[in-house]
C-alpha positions in Angstrom: 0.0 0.0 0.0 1.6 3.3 -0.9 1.8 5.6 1.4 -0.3 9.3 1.2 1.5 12.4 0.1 1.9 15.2 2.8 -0.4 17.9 2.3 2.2 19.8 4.5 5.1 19.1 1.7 2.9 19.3 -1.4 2.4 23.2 -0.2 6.0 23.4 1.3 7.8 21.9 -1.9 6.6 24.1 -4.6 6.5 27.4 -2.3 10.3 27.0 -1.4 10.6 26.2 -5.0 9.1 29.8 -6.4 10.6 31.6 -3.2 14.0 29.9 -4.5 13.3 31.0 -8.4 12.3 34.5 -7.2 15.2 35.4 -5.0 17.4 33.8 -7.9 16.1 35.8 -10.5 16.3 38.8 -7.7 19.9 38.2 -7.2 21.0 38.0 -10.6 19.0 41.0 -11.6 20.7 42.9 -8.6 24.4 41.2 -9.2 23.8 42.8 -12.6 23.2 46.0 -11.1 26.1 46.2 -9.2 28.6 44.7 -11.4 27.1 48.1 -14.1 27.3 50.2 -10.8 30.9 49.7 -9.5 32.7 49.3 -13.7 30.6 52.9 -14.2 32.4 53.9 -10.8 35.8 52.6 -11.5 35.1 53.9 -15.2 34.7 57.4 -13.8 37.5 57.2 -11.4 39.9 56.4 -13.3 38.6 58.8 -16.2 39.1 61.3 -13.5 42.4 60.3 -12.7 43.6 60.2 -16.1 41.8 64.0 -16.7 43.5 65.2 -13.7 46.5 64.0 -15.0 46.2 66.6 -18.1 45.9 69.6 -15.9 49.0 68.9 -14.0 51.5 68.3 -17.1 53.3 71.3 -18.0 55.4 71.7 -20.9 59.0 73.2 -20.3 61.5 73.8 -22.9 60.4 70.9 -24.3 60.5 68.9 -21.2 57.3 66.9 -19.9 57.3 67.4 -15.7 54.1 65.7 -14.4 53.6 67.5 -11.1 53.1 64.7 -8.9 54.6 61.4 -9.1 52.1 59.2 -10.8 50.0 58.1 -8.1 46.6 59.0 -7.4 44.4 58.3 -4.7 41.5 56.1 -5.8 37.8 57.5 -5.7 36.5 53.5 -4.9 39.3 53.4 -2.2 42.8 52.1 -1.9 46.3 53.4 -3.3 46.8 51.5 -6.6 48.9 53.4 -8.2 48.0 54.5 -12.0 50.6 54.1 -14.7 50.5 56.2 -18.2 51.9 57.3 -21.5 51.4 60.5 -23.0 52.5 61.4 -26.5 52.1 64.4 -28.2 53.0 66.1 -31.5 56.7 67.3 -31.7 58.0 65.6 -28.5 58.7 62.5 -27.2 56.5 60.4 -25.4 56.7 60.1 -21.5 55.9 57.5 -19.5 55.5 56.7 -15.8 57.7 54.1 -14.4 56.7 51.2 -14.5 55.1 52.1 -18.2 51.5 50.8 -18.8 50.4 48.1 -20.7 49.2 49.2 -24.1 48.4 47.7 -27.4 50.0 48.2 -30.4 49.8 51.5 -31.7 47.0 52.9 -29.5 47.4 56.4 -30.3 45.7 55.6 -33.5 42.6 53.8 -31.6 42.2 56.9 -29.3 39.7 59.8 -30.1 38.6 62.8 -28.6 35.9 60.0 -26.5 37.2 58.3 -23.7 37.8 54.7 -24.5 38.1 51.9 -21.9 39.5 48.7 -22.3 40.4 45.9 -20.0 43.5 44.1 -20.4 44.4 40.2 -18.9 47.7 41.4 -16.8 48.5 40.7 -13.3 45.5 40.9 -11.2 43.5 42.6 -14.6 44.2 46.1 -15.5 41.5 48.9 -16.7 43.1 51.2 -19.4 41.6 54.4 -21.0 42.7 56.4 -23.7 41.6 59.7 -25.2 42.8 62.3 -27.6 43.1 66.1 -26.4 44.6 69.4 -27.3 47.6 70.9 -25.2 48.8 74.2 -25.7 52.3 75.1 -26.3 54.2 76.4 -23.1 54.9 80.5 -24.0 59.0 81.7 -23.4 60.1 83.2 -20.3 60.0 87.0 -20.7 57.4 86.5 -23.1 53.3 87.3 -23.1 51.1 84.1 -23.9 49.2 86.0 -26.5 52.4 87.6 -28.2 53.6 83.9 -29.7 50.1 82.3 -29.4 50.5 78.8 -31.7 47.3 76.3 -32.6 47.3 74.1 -29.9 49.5 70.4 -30.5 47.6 67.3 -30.1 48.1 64.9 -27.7 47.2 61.4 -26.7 46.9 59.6 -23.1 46.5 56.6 -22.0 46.2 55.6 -18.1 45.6 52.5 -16.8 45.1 50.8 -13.1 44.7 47.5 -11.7 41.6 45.8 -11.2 42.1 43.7 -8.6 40.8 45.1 -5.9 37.5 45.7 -7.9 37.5 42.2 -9.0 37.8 41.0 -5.5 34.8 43.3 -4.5 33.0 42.1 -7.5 33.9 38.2 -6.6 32.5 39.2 -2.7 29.0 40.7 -3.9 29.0 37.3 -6.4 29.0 35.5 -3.2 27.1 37.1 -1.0 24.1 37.4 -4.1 24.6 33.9 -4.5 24.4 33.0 -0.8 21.7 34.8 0.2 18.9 32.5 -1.7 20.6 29.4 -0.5 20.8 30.3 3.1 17.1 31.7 2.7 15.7 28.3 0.9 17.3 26.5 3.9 15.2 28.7 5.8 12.1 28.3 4.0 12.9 24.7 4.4 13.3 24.6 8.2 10.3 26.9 8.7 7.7 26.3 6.2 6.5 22.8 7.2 5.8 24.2 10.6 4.5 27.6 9.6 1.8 25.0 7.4 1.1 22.6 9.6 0.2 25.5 11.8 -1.9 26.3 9.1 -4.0 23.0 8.5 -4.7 22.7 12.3 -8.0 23.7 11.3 -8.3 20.3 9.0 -6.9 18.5 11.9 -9.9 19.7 14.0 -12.2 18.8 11.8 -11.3 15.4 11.2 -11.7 14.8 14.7 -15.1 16.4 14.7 -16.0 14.2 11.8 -14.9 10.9 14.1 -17.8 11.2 15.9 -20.0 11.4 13.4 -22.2 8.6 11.7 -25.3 6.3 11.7 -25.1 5.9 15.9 -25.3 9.8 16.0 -28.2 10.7 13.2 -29.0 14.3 13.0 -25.2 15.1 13.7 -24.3 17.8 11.5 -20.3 20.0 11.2 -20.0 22.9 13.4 -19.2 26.1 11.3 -14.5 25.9 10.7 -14.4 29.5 10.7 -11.9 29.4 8.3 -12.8 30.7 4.8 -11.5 27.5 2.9 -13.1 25.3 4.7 -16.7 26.6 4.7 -17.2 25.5 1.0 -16.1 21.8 2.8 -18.3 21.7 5.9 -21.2 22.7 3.9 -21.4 20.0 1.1 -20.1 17.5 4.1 -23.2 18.3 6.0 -25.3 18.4 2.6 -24.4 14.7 2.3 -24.9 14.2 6.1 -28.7 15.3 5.3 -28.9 12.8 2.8 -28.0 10.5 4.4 -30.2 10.9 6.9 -33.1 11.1 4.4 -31.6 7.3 3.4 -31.7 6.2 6.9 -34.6 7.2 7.6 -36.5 5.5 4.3 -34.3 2.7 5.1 -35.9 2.2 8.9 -39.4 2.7 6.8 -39.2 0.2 4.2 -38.0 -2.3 6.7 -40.2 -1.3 9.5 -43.1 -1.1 7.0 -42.1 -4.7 4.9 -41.5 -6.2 8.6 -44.8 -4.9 9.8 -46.3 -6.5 6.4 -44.8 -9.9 6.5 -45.3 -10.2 10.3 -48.8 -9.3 9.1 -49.5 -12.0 6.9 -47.6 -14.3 8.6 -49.9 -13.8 11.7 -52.8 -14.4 9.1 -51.9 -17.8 8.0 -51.0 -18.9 11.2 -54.2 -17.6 12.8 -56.1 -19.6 10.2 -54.3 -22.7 10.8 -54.5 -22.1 14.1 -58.4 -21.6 14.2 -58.8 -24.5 11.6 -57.2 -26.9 13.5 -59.0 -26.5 16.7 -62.0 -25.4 15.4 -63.0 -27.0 12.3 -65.2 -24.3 10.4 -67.7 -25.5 8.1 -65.7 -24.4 5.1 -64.2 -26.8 3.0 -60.9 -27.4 2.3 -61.4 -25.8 -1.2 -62.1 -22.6 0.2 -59.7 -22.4 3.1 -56.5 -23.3 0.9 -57.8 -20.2 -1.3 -57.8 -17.8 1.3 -53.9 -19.3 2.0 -53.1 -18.9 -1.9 -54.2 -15.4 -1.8 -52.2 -14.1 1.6 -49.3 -16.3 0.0 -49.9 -14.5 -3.3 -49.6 -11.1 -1.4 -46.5 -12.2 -0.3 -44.8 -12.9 -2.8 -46.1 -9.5 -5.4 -43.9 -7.9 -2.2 -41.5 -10.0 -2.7 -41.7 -10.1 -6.9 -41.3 -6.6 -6.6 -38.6 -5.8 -4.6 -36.2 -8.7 -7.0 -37.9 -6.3 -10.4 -37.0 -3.5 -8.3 -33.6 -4.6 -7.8 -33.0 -5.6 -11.8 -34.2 -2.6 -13.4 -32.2 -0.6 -11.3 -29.2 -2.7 -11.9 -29.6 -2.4 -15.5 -30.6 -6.3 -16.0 -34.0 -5.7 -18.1 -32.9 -3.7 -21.6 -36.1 -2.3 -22.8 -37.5 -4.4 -26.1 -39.6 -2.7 -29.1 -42.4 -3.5 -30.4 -45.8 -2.0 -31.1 -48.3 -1.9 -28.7 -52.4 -1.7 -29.0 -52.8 1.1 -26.4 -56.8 0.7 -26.4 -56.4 -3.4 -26.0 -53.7 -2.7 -23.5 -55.9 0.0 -21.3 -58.9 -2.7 -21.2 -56.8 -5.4 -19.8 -55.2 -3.5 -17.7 -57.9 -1.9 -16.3 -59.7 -5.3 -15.9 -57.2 -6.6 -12.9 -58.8 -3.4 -11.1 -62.5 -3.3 -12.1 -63.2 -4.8 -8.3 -61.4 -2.0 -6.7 -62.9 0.7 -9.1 -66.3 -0.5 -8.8 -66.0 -1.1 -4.6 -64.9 2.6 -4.3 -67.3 3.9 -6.8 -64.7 5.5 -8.7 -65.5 7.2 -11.9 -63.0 7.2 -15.4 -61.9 9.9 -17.4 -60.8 8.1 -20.7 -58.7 10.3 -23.6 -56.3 9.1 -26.7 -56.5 5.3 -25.8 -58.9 4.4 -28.7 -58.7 0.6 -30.0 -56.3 0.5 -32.8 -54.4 3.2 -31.7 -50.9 1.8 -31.1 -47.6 2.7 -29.5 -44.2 1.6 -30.2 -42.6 0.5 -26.8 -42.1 -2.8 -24.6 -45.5 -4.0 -23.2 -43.4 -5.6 -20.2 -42.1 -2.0 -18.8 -45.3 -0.3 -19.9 -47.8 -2.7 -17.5 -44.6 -1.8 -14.8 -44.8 1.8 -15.6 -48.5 2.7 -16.0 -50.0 -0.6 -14.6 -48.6 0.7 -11.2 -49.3 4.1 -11.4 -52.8 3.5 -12.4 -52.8 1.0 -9.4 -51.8 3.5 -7.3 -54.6 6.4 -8.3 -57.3 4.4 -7.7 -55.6 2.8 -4.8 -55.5 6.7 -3.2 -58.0 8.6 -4.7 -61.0 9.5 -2.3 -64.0 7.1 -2.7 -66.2 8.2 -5.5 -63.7 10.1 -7.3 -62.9 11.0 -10.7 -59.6 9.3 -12.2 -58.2 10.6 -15.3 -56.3 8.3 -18.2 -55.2 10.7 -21.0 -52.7 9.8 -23.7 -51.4 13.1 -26.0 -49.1 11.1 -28.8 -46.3 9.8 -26.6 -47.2 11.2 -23.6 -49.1 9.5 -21.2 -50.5 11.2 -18.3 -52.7 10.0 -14.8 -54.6 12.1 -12.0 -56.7 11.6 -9.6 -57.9 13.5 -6.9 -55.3 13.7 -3.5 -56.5 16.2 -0.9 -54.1 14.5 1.8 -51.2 15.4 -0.5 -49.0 18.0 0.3 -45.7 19.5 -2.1 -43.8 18.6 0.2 -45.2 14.9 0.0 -45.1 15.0 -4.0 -41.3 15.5 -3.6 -41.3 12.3 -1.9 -43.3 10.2 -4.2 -40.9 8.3 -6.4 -38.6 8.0 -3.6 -37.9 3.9 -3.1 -39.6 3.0 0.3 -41.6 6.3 0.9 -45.3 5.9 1.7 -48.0 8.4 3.0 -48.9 6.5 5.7 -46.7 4.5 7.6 -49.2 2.4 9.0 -51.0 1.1 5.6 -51.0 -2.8 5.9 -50.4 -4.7 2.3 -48.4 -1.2 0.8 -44.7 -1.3 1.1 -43.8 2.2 -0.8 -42.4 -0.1 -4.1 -45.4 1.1 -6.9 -44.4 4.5 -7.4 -41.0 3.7 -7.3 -41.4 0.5 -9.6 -42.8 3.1 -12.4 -40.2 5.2 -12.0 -37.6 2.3 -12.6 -39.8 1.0 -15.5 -39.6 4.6 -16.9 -35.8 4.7 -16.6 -35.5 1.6 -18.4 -37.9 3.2 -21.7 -35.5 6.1 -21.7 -38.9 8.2 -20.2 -39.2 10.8 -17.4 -41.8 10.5 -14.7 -42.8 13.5 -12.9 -45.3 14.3 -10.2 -47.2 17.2 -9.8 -50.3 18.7 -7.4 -51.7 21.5 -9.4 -54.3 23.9 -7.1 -57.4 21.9 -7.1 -55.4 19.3 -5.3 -55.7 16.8 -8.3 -52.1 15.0 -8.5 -50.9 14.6 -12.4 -48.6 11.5 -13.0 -46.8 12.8 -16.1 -44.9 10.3 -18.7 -42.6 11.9 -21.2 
């Protein structure tokens, strides 16, 4: 037997899952950001640097001087000290010591906009290059604007290690990466409980429900006061009322088919009983009869319950075949003339004229109508009208039901359910026998009590 899933880690599982997806995607979004952040930084330090470096060169008879010694402090931090080249028209090129790493002739890659490039050294190094104008230096004892020349062009290119920016980069790598494991883990450690908290609610009601069942009828959920689980309790206790409704035919059918048997029983023993001790002047003729008809009685109870029992099951497929409906009305019809005569009902005829036929199985059709027309002028009052109409297909009985209530016609149909509880020889199975019988023609039965308290059997 395998065993049930956790409804604890089916919620736990894929919320540490998204959590895990959206601090990832969160951390490589922000590792992006600050990787663009701190090169944009560096980028402007060391433009900086290498712009700062212009303003401090001076040209003196024709010597380059830089006016501090090639270091600069760093804007990010630290003392790496920068290293460059500067060339310009006319004079050599200077350099600080140690020279920079540069490609191959760069001056030609430079432009007036800076240019960064990263070069594999030691550690890495950032470069940037850029082309500017440098005026020439004026002669002592001589007025700038009295030997002004067209500025000389000039190229620079600085460069500083990037190691210490790698290692900061490396660290914020780390710490991005980190920070969704470390929080899964949490999730991990602290999600199962914080969910099981959560269902506690579930827990409580399945220990509500354990006391719940056919000992306890009437027993109905107690409100969860939990949004969710409203929905849950209601339908739960919808069922619960059915299930009482089933019970409760149930006890009916048995207490009524027990009170009927027991009946009959008590009949056939009271006349063997009588018979034997006092000899009536009956003969034996008429004394078997009266046992052939409470043994009859018997088994239509029992005969019905097994047809019952088949055409619910599916065990009697409907056959096809035509029918004479106004042959069919007069037999049937016949196996109740004493009843209809004794109550003095009176019949409403319509459609079933002889010769008209209908295209069905005559088995189900004496199940289907033979009951329900057993059961009108089993019920109607005593000199009442019962009505037989037929409209094409459509086959319809009334009868006349002031004891009726709607409530009671919602009933009728309903395996077991009788009017009176107390009726000797009626176990509830007629109505629900037509029903069946209707099922099995592909047919819908409905009841209905219209205002002059007249109940309509309706075939369609």
């Amino acid at each position: 037997m395998s065993r049930s899933a956790s409804l604890a880690w089916r919620l736990t599982a894929p919320l540490a899952l998204a959590v895990l997806l959206a601090m990832g995607a969160v951390a490589l979004f922000m590792d992006h950001q600050v990787d663009s952040e701190l090169d944009a930084r560096f980028h402007d330090a060391l433009l900086a640097q290498a712009k700062a470096l212009t303003t401090v060169v001076e040209f003196e008879e024709g010597r380059l001087v830089a006016s501090s010694n090639g270091t600069q402090p760093s804007l990010l931090g630290g003392d790496a000290p920068i290293s460059y080249e500067l060339r310009c028209e006319g004079r050599a090129a200077s350099r600080s010591d140690p020279a920079p790493p540069a490609p191959p002739g760069w001056p030609k890659q430079a432009t007036t906009t800076p240019r960064f490039d990263e070069l594999d050294d030691a550690g890495g190094t950032q470069t940037v290059m850029f082309r500017f104008d440098a005026p020439y230096p004026a002669a002592r004892g001589v007025r700038p604007h009295a030997t002004a020349q067209a500025p000389r062009t000039c190229w620079l290119l600085v460069s500083r290690p990037r190691h210490d920016m790698d290692q900061l980069l490396l660290t914020m790598d780390w710490i991005l990466a980190l920070g969704p494991v470390a929080a899964s883990l949490a999730m991990l450690l602290a999600v199962p409980w914080l969910v099981r908290r959560g269902l506690a609610p579930l827990r409580t009601l399945a220990e509500r429900m354990r006391g719940i069942g056919p000992q306890a009828p009437a027993s109905r959920l107690p409100e969860a006061g939990v949004e969710e689980l409203e929905p849950l309790v209601a339908r739960f206790n919808e069922v619960l009322a059915r299930m009482d409704e089933v019970l409760a035919r149930e006890r009916q059918f048995a207490s009524g088919l027990a009170h009927e048997t027991r009946t009959r029983l008590a009949e056939l023993r009271s006349l063997v009983d009588v018979e034997t001790r006092f000899p009536s002047e009956r003969s034996p003729r008429e004394v078997m009869a009266e046992v052939g008809a409470i043994g009859a009685e018997l088994e239509a109870t029992v005969t019905a319950l097994l047809e019952l029992t088949r055409l619910e099951a599916g065990f009697e497929p409907a056959r096809r075949e035509s029918v004479d409906m106004g042959a069919w009305l007069a037999r049937t019809l016949a196996l109740h003339q004493a009843t209809i005569t004794r109550r003095g009902l009176v019949l409403d005829i319509e459609g079933f004229e002889p010769g008209s036929t209908m295209i069905t199985d005559p088995a189900l059709l004496d199940m289907l109508m033979g009951n329900l027309i057993a059961n009108a002028v089993s019920h109607a009052p005593e000199a009442g009208r019962v009505s037989l109409a037929r409209h094409g297909e459509a086959l319809d009985v009334s009868n006349d039901a002031p004891e009726l209530s709607q409530a009671d016609v919602g009933q009728l149909g309903h395996r077991f359910w009788r009017k009176h509880t107390g009726e000797a020889g009626h176990a509830g199975l007629g109505v629900s026998l037509a029903a069946a019988a209707a099922h099995a023609l592909g047919r819908n039965l409905s009841f209905e009590l219209d205002q002059a308290q007249r109940l309509h059997a309706r075939v369609r």
